[in-house]
C-alpha positions as CSV (number, residue, x, y, z in Angstrom):
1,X,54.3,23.0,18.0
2,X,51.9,23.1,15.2
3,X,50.4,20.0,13.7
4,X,51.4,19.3,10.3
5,X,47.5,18.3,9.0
6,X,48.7,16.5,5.8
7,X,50.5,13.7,7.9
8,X,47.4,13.8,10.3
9,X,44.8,13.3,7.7
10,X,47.0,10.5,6.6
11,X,46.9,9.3,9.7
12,X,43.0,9.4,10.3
13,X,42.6,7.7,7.0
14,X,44.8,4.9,7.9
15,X,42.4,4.3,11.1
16,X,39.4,5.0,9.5
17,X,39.8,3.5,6.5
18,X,41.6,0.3,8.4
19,X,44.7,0.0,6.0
20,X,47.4,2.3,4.3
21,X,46.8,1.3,0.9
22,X,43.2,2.2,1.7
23,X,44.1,5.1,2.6
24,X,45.9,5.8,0.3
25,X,42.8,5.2,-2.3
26,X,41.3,7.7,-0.4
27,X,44.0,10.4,-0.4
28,X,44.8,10.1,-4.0
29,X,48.5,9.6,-3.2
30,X,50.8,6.3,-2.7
31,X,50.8,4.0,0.0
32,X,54.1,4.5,0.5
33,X,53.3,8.3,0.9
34,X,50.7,7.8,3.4
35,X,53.7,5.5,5.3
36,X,55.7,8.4,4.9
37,X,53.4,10.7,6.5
38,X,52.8,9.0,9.3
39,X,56.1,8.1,10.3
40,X,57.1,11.7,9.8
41,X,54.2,12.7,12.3
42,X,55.4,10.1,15.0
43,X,59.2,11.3,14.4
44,X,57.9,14.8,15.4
45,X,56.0,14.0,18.2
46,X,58.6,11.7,19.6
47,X,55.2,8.4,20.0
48,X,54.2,5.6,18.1
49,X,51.1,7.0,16.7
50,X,49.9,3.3,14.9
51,X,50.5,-0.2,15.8
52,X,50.7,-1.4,12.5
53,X,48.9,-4.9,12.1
54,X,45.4,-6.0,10.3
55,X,43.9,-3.7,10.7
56,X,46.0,-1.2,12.1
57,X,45.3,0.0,15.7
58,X,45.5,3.6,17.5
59,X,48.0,3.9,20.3
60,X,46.8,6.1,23.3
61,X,48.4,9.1,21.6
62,X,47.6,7.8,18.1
63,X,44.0,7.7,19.2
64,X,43.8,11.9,21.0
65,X,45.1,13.3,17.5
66,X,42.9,11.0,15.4
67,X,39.5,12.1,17.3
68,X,41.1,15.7,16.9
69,X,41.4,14.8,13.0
70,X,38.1,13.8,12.8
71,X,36.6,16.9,14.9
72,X,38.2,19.1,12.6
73,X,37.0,17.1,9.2
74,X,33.4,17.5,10.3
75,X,33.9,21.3,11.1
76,X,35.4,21.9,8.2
77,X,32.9,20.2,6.2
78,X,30.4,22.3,8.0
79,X,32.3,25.5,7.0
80,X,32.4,24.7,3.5
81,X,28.9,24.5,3.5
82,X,28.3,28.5,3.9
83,X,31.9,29.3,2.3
84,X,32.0,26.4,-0.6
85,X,35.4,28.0,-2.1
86,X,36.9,25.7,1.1
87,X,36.2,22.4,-1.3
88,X,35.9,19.9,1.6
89,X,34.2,17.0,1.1
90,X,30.8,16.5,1.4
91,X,30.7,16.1,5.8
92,X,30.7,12.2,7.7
93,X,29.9,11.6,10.8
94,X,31.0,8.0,12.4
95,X,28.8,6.8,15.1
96,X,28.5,3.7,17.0
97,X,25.4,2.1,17.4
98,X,24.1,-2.0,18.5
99,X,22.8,-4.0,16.3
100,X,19.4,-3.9,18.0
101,X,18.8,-0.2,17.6
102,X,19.8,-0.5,14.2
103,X,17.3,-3.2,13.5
104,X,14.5,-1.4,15.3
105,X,14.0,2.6,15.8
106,X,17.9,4.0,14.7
107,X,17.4,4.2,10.8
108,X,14.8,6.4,10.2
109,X,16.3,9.2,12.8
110,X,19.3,8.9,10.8
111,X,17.5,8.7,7.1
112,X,15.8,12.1,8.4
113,X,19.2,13.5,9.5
114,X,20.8,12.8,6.2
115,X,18.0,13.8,4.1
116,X,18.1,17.8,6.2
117,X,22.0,18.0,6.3
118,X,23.0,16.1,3.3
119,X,25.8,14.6,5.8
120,X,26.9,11.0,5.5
121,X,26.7,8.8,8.1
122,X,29.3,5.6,9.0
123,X,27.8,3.2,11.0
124,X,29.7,1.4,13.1
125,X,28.3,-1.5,14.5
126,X,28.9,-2.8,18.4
127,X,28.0,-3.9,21.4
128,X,25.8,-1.3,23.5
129,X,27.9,-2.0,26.1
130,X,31.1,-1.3,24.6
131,X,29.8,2.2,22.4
132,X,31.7,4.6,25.0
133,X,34.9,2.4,24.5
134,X,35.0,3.6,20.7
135,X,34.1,7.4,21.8
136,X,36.8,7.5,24.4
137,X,39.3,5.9,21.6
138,X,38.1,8.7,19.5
139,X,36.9,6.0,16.6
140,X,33.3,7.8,16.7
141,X,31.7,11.1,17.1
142,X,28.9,9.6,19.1
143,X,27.2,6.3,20.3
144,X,24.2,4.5,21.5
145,X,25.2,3.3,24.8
146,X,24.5,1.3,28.1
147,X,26.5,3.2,29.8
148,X,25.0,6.9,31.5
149,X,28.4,8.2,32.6
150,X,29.8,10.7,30.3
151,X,32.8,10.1,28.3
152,X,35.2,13.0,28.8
153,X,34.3,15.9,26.3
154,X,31.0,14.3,25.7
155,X,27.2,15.2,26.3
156,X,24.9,12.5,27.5
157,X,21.0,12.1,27.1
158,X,18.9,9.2,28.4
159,X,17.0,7.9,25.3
160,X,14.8,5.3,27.2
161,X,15.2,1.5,27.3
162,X,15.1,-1.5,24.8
163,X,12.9,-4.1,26.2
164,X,13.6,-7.7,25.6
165,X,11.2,-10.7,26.0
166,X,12.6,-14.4,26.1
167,X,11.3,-16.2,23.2
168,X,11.0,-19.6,21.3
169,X,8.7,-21.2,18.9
170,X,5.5,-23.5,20.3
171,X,7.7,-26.8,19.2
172,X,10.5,-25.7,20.7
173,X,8.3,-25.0,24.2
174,X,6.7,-28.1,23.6
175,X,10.5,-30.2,23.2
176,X,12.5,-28.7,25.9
177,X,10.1,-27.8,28.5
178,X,7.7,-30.1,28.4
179,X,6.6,-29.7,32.5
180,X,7.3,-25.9,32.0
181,X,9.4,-23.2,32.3
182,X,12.0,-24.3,35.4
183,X,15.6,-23.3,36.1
184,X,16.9,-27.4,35.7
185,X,15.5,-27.3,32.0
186,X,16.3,-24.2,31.5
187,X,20.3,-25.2,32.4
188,X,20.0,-28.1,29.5
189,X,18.0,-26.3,26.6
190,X,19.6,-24.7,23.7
191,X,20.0,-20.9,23.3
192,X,20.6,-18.3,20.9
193,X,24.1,-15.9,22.0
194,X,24.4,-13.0,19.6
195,X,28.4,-12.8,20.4
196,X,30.8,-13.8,22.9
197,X,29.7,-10.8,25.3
198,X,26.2,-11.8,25.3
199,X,25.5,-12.7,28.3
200,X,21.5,-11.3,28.1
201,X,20.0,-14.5,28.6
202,X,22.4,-15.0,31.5
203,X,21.0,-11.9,33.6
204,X,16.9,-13.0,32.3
205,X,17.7,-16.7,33.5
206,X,19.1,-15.0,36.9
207,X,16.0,-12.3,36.7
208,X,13.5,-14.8,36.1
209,X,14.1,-18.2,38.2
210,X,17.5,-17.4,40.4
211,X,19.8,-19.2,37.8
212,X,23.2,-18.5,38.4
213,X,25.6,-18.9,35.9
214,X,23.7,-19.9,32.6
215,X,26.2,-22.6,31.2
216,X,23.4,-24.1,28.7
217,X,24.3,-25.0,24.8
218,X,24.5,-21.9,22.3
219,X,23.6,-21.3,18.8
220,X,25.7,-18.3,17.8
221,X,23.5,-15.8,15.6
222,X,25.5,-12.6,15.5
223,X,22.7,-10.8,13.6
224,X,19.2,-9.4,15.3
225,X,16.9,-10.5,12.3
226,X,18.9,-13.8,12.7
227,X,18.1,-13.8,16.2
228,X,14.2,-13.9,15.7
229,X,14.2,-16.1,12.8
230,X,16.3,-18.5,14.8
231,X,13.9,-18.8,17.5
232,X,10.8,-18.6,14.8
233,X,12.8,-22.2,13.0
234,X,13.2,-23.7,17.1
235,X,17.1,-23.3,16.6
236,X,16.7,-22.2,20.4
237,X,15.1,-19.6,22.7
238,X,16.8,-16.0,22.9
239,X,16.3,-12.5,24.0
240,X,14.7,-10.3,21.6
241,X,13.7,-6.9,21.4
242,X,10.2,-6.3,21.8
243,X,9.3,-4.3,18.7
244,X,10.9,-7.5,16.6
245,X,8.7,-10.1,17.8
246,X,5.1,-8.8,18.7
247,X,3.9,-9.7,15.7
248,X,5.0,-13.2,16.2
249,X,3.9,-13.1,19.7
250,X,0.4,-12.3,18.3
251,X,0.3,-14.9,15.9
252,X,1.4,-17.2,18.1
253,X,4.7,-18.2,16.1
254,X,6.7,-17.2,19.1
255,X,5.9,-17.7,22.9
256,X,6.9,-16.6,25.5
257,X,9.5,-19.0,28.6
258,X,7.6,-16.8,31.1
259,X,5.0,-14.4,30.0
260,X,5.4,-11.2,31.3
261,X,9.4,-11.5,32.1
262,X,10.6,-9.2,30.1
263,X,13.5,-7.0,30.4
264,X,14.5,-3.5,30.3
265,X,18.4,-2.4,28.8
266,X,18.8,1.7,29.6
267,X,20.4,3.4,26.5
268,X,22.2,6.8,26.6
269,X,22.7,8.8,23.4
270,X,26.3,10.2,23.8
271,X,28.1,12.8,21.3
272,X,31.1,15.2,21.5
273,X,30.8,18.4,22.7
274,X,31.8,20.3,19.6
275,X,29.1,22.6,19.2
276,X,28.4,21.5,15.8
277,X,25.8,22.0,14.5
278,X,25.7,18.7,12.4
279,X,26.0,16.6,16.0
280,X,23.8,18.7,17.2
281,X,20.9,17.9,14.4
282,X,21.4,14.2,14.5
283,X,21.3,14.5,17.9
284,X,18.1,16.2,17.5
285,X,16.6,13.2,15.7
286,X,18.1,10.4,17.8
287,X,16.2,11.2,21.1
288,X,13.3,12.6,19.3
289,X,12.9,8.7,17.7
290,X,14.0,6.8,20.7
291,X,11.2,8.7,23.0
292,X,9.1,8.2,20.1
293,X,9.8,4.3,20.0
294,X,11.4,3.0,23.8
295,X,9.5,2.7,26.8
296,X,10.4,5.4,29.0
297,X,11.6,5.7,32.6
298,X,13.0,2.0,32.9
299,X,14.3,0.3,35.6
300,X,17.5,0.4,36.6
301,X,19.7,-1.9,34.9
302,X,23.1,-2.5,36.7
303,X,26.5,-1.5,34.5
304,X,27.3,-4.3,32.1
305,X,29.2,-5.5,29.3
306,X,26.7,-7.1,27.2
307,X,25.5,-7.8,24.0
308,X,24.6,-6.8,20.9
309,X,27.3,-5.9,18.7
């Protein structure tokens, strides 16, 4: 059966784009056109291709033929590049990166990228330990990751590790551990939690003084430059990545609970394996950055679904 690619790049719009009428801005046709399309796919292939909600979701089989859709936008924006009588748009690549690359080393690999291949990129923001989810869903062309095992179809490369020191400002040391750094103030004292599936300062607290079960009261900053300047105001003490707070630590407007404590988070660069030569530059500049930026060979860091989105 051959696919019918009007109704499928209807349908990748309506995922990527997060709406129909979106989508239909996009297309340059009628909501009720893109509607049409769809439901003319899924009659064809006998499956619910979209649970329609806000916004609307991929269902398993939704999700295969929208990472197909999207391999074969980037290739043929690729092609049009040597043969522009083709007229695709100018090429996008989605990835999915944390917010702490983002905020430290991930930009300037990806302002060189764009600035060699005149690609786009869409940056999708999430958790490093929930990357892979969006590749296997086919939402992304690659990720930033936690997580070394290869994603079916995908290439993996260890990029180094983000290292995180726990940090608070001298007033806040001086209010909530005023005998010192110890697992029974520790339990009581305020903290910063980036999300719901932060559970960073859990695993330090554990790390560092055997504390099971971190159950203390949370700020929630879901933003990394929030995250330091919430610590730098005494909101409460967090995990932050290194290159963010040096400086500070310097200065001696943030200290550290336990000097020396840090921690180390592997990250994986994965991509598809398209052989396309667009993946294949940013690809290029990703690791060449990261090794350039993270500490290398880390420590092994058990599999985990944490933080930051």
């Amino acid at each position: 059966m051959l696919l019918d690619y009007a109704s499928l790049a209807a349908l990748a719009a309506v995922l990527r784009e997060g709406g129909f009428e979106r989508a239909a801005a996009v297309l340059g046709v009628t909501p009720s056109a893109v509607s049409q399309r769809v439901r003319a796919l899924e009659e064809r292939l006998g499956a619910v291709l979209v649970v329609r909600g806000q916004p609307p979701a991929p269902t398993e089989a939704g999700a295969i033929l929208y990472a197909h859709a999207e391999r074969v936008r980037l290739l043929e924006g690729e092609l049009a590049a040597v043969l522009p009588a083709i007229g695709a748009s100018q090429p996008m690549l989605r990835i999915a990166v944390n917010a702490d690359s983002l905020a430290t080393w991930f930009l300037p690999a990806a302002a060189r990228f764009a600035e060699r291949s005149g690609a786009l990129l869409d940056l999708v923001t999430e958790d490093e330990g929930h990357t892979a989810r969006r590749l296997r869903s086919g939402e992304v062309l690659a990720a930033v990751t936690a997580d070394p095992v290869p994603v079916q179809g995908c290439r993996t490369v260890p990029l180094g590790a983000m290292r995180y020191a726990a940090v608070a400002s001298p007033g806040y040391l001086r209010r909530h551990f005023p005998q010192g750094v110890d697992a029974a103030a520790l339990a009581h004292a305020p903290l910063l939690r980036f999300d719901r599936r932060d559970g960073l300062q859990a695993r330090w607290a554990q790390a560092a003084l055997g504390l099971a079960g971190l159950d203390a009261p949370a700020h929630w900053v879901p933003s990394s430059q929030g995250f330091v300047d919430g610590a730098l105001a005494g909101l409460g003490w967090g995990m932050n990545p290194l290159p963010l707070v040096e400086e500070h630590l310097r200065a001696g407007r943030l200290v550290e609970l336990l000097p020396g404590r840090r921690l180390d988070v592997a990250l994986h660069w994965q991509h598809a394996r398209l052989g396309a030569r667009l993946l294949e530059a940013l690809t290029a500049e990703v690791v060449a950055a990261a090794r350039a930026s993270l500490p290398q060979a880390p420590a092994a860091t058990p599999p985990r679904g944490e933080r930051r989105g």
